[in-house]
N, C-alpha and C positions, 0 to 999 in steps of 0.2 A: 521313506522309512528313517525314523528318527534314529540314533544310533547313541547309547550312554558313553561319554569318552572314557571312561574306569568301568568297563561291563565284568561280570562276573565270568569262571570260566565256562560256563556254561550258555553263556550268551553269546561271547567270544566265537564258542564252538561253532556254533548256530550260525554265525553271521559268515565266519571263513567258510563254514560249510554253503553257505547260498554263495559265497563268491565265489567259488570254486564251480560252485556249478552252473554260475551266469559266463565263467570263462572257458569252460568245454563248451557251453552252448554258441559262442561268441558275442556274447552281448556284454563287450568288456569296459561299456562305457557304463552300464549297471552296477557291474564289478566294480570299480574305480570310487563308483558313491558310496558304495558300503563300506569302503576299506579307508576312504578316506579321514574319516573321523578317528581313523583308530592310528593315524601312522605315527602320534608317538610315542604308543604302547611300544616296551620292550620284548619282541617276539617275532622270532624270526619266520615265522608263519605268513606274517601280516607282510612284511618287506617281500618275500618271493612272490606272493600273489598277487600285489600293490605292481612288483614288477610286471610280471605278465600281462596284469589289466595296462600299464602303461604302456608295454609292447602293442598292445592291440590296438589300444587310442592314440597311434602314432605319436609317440612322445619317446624316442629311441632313446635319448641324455637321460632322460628320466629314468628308464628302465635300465639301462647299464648301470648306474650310480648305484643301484639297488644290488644289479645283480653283480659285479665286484663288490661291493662290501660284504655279500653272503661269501663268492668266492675265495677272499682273504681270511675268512674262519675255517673253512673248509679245502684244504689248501691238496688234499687227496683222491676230493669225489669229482664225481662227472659236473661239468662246470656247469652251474645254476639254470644258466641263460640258453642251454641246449632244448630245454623241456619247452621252449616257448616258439621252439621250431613246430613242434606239435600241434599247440593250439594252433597256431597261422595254417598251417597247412587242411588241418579239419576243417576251416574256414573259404579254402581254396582262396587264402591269402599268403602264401610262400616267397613271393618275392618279398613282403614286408618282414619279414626275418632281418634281412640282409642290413638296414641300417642301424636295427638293433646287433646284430653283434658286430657290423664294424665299429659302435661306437663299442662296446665293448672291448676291443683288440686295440682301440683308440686308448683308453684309459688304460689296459693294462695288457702294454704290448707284452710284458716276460711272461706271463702266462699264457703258455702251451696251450694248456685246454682250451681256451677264447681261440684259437687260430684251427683248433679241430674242429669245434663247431663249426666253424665260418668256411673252414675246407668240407667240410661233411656236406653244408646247405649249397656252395656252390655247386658239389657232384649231381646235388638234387637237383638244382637250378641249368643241368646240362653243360656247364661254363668249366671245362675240364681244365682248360690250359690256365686260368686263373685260379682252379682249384690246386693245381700242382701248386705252383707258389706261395701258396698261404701254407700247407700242407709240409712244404719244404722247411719252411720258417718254424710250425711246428714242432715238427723235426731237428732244427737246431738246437730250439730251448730244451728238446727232449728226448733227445738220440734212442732212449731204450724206450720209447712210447708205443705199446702194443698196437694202438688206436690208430697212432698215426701215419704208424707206418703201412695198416691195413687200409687206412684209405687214400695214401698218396699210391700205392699198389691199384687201387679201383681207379683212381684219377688218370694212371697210365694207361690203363686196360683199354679205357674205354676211346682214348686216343690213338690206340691200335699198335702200343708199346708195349708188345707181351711179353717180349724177352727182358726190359726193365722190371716193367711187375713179376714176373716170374722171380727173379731175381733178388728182389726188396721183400717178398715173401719167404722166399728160402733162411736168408738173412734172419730176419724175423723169428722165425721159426728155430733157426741152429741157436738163437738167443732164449726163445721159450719156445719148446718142443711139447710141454703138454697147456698148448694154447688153443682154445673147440674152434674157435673163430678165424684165427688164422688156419688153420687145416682145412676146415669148409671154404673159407676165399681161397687159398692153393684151390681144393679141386674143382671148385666151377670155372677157375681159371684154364684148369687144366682140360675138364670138358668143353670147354670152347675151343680149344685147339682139338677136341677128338682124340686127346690122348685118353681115353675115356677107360682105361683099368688103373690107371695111375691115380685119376679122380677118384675112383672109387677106392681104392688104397687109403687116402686123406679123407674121405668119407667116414669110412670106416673107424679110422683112429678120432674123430673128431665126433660121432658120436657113441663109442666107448668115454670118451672123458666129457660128453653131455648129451646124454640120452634123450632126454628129455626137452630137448631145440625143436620146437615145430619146423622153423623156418630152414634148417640144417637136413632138418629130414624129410622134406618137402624135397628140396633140392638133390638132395641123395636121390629120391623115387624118379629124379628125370634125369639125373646120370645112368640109370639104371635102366629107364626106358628107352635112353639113345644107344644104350649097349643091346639094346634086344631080350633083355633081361623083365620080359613084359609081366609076368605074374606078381613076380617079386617088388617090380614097380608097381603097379597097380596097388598091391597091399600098403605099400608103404606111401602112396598117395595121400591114404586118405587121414593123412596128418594134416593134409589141409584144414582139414574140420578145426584145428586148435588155433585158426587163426583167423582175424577179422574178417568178412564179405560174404562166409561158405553159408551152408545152410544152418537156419535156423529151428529145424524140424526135432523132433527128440532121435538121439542116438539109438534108444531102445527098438526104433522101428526104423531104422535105416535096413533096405534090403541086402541078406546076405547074400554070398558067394555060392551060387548054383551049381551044387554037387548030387553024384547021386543018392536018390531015395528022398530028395526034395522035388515034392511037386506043387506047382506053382500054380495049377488050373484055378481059375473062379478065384484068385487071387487079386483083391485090388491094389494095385499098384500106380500113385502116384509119381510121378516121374518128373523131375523139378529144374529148370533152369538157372546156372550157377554161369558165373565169369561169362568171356564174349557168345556174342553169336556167331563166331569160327568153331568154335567146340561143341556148342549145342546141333550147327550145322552135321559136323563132324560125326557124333555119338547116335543122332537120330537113326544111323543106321543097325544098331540094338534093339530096335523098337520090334520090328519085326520076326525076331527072335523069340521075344517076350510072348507075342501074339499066338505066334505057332505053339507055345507051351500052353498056352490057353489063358494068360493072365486077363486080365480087364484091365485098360491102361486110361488114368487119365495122365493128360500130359499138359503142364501148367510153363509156356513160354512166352518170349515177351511179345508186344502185337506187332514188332515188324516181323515175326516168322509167323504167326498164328494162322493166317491164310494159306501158305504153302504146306504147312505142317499137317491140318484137317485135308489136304487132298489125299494123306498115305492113309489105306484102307486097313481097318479093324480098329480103330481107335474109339474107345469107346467116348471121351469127351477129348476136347483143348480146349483149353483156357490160357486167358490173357488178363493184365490187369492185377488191379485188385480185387481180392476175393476172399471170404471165409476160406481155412482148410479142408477140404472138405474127405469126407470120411477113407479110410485108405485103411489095409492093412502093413504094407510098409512104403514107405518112401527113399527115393531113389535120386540123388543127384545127378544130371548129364555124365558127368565127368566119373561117377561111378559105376557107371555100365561096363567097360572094360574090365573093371575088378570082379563084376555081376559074374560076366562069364569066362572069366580066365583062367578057369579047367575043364571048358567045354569045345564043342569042335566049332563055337562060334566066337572062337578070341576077337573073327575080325569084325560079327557083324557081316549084316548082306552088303555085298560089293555094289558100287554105283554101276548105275542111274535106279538110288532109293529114294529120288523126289522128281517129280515131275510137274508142269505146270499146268493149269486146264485147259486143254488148247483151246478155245472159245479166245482166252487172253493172250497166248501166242502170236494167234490170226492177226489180233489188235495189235499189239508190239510189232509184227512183224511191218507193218506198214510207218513204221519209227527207222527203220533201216535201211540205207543205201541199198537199192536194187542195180546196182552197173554191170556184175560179174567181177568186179574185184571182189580180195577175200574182205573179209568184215573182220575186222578184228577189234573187242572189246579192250581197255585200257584204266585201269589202277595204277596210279602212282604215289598213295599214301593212302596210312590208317589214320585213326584220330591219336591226337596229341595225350589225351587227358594228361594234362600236368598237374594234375591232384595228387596220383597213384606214380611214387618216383621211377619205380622200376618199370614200368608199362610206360613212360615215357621217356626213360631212354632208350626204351628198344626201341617204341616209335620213331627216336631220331635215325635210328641204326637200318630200323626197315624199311622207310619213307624217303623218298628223292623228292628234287623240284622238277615240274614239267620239265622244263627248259634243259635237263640231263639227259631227255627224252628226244632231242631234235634231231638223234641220227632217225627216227623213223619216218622221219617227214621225206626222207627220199627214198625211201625202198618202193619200189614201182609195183604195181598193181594192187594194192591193199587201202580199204577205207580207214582209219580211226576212229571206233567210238566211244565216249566217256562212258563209263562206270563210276565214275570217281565223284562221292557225296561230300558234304564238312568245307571245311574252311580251305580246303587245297585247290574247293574248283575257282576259288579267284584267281589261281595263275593263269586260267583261260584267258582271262582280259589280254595278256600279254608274253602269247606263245609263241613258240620256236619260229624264226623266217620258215615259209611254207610248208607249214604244218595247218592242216584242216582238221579238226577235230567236232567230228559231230554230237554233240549232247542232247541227248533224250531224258537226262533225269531229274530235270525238272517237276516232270509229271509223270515221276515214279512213286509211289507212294508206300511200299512195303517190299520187301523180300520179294512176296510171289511176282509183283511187278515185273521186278528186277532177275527173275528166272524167265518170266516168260520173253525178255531182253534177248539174253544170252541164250534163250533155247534160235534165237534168230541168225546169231553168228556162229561165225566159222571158228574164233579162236580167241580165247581169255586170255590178255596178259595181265600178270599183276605182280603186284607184290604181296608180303604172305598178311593177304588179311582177310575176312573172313569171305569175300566175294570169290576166294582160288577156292574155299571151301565146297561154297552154295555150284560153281561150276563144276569141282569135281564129283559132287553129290550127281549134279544131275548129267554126267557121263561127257561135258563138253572138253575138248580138247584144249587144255591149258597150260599155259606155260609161267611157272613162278618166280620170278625175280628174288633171288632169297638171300639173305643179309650173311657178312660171315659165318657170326655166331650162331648159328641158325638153328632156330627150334626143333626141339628132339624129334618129333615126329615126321621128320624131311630127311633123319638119319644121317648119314656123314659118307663118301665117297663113291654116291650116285645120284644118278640125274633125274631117277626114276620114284614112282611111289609104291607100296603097295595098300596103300589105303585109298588111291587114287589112280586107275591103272589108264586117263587120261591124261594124268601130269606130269611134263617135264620141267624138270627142276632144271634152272641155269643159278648158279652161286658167282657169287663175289669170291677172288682171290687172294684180296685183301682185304683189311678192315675198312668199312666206309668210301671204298673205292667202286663205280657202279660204272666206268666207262669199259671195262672188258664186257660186261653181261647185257651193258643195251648193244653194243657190239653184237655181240655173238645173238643176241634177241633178232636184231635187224636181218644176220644173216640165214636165221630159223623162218622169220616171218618172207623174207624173199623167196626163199626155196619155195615154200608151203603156196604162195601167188604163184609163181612159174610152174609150179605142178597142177593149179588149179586152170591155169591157161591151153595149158599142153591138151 
């Protein structure tokens, strides 16, 4: 595309407009052509988009050059070269951030906001103790920085520094008391310790002064839910809807909350897979509820549960895949069944074992497993990383161990080890604990139902909380969860026990990122449970 060097404004318009959107797409080498004829037009449109295409076409000099010269006109806004964290990461290119804003902090060490960005992208980047530092420097150039102090507070947090963060927020806060953002980090901070009325207190105050935070009120709905406050949470869930991933379905036909003189008979009812397959495992147990009112369900999940899912009776379709929508009269998210019936006597859904596998596949699994008379015990010790989605991989680093953390289990006496564990963690096998045996069968696992008919073989699920503690608590096996300090509201706060899962014992971390008490104490669960099996 030929490009006029003096185009009108309306051409102008036209052209940033196709740049802009060859650089959401990431095709910023496209971007780069079109804008180049233009860079030297006086218009600060053409310099911030010039930049980002040159962030993307690794040319870091380039793009900082760009983005300080925007920065030193704009000497109050969020600094230029944060927006270009954006693009990279929509690209699942996040680590190339990083030399674009050092060269940025390079050119212009005194501003603060160049040293937020680059503390912000390291928190993203998991690199905490590097992030404190840049974060700190921040912080010199700009001791009253609401920003920065809210994320060198995240950077402690997540290095298991609550009482600093705790600390640097209060601060913060006795500085600007009607601030939404710091109120909302106070109380997730404070729900990770289970001070969980205090959270809510900061909740509260934080959206009176911004009602309208999806992401605030999200957050609110699972402080709520780890207080037992399930109805209330449930409602206020479903703010999820106002932010990226959830469903795309029209609002108008999302299923309400079943009260009475609603009847639901001969109702079609689509029923729709949202976030992991821990949740969807999770919620399947509403299905049957649904059934008993008389609905007609189709249930649209993804094809590693599609086989397990068609064995629960009365379902009228599953689907998997891509597919037309097909006719419904309301649709229903996973994750808003809880809301469905949470002024009913089915808050909880039917108790497990609400999936089962075909035993014909059993049979078959079954000859995948140690026959000795030791116990069998399954074994997880990580979820996947996705380093796309920031927050879903830092818990992943939080809930996830290496094998090798694992090696006190290699001598507890009478017990097999067998893998569960899929993704890029099963290359620690190569080079496991001294005499650790670990048997793997999942290679030639091939879905979910597979992997039920596995575990309907053994004696005991260890894992960590991923969605395999789920698919065993569904199907009533006896499990034991490895579970992260901060731990997910639905695991509750000062027991061991579930009631969503009346198979699993919870064993927790006592510190942040500390997992040698709980494989401890796992070793001394799993030994008992072998010498009782012997006796």
């Amino acid at each position: 595309m030929t490009i006029d060097p003096s185009p009108s404004a309306s051409v102008l318009d036209n052209v940033l407009r196709q740049a802009l959107e060859r650089i959401r797409a990431g095709r910023f080498t496209e971007a780069l052509n079109l804008l180049t004829p233009l860079e030297h037009c006086v218009d600060e449109r053409i310099d911030l988009l010039l930049a980002h295409a040159r962030a993307g076409c690794h040319d870091p000099a380039g793009a900082a050059a760009l983005f300080c010269r925007l920065a030193r006109r704009h000497p109050t806004a969020i600094h230029p070269a944060h927006e270009t964290i954006g693009f990279l990461v929509a690209q699942d290119r996040r680590a190339d951030a990083e030399p674009v804003l050092r060269s940025v902090v390079e050119l212009a060490p005194e501003d603060a906001r160049a040293h937020e960005s680059l503390g912000d992208l390291l928190i993203q980047l998991t690199r905490f103790t590097e992030a404190e530092a840049v974060l700190r420097s921040a912080l010199h150039l700009r001791p009253d920085s609401i920003s920065a102090g809210n994320l060198l507070a995240a950077a402690l947090s997540e290095q298991g520094r609550i009482a600093e963060a705790d600390a640097l927020l209060r601060k913060v806060l006795d500085a600007h008391p009607d601030n939404s953002m710091t109120h909302a980090n106070r109380a997730s901070l404070l729900s990770m310790e289970n001070r969980v009325e205090e959270a809510l207190d900061h909740f509260r105050t934080s959206i009176t002064l911004k009602p309208d935070d999806a992401r605030v009120r999200l957050n609110h709905s699972i402080a709520l839910l780890k207080a037992g406050r399930h109805a209330q949470g449930w409602a206020e869930h479903e703010w999820r809807f106002w932010l990226p991933g959830h469903t795309s379905l029209p609002p108008e036909t999302l299923m309400p909350s079943i009260a009475p003189g609603l009847d639901i008979a001969g109702k079609r009812i689509l029923v729709t897979q949202e976030e992991g397959l821990g949740d969807t495992l999770m919620y399947l147990r509403f299905l049957p509820a649904l059934i008993r009112r008389g609905a007609r369900l189709t249930v649209w999940v993804p094809d590693a549960l599609a086989g397990l899912v068609r064995r629960m009776p009365g379902l009228h379709r599953v689907m998997s895949g891509d597919h037309a929508v097909p006719a419904h009269d309301w649709h229903c998210p996973f994750i808003s069944l809880p809301r469905v019936f949470s002024a009913t006597a089915d808050t909880m859904g039917d108790l497990p074992p609400y999936l089962a596998a075909a035993p014909a596949l059993v049979r078959h699994w079954a000859a995948h497993v140690p026959s000795n008379g030791r116990l069998n015990v399954g074994l997880v010790w990580a979820g996947a990383p996705r380093p796309d989605i920031t927050n879903a991989h830092i818990i992943d680093q939080k809930r996830s161990m290496k094998l090798a953390v694992l090696a006190r289990l290699a001598s507890v006496a009478g017990i097999n080890l067998i893998s569960l564990q899929k993704g890029g963690a099963t290359s620690q096998m190569a080079d496991m604990p001294d005499g650790m045996r670990l048997y793997d069968p999942m290679d030639d696992v091939r879905d979910m139902h597979d992997t039920a008919a596995l575990i309907a073989s053994l004696d005991v699920v260890v894992s960590v909380d991923t969605s395999i503690v789920h698919l065993a608590g569904a199907l009533g096996c006896p499990t034991i969860l490895m579970d992260r300090y901060d731990n997910c509201w639905r695991w509750l706060s000062g027991r061991d026990d579930s009631p969503w899962y009346p198979s699993l014992k919870i064993v927790r971390q006592t510190r942040p990122r500390d997992w040698n008490d709980v494989v401890r104490r796992v070793a001394t669960l799993l030994g008992d449970m072998a010498e009782r099996r012997q006796a």
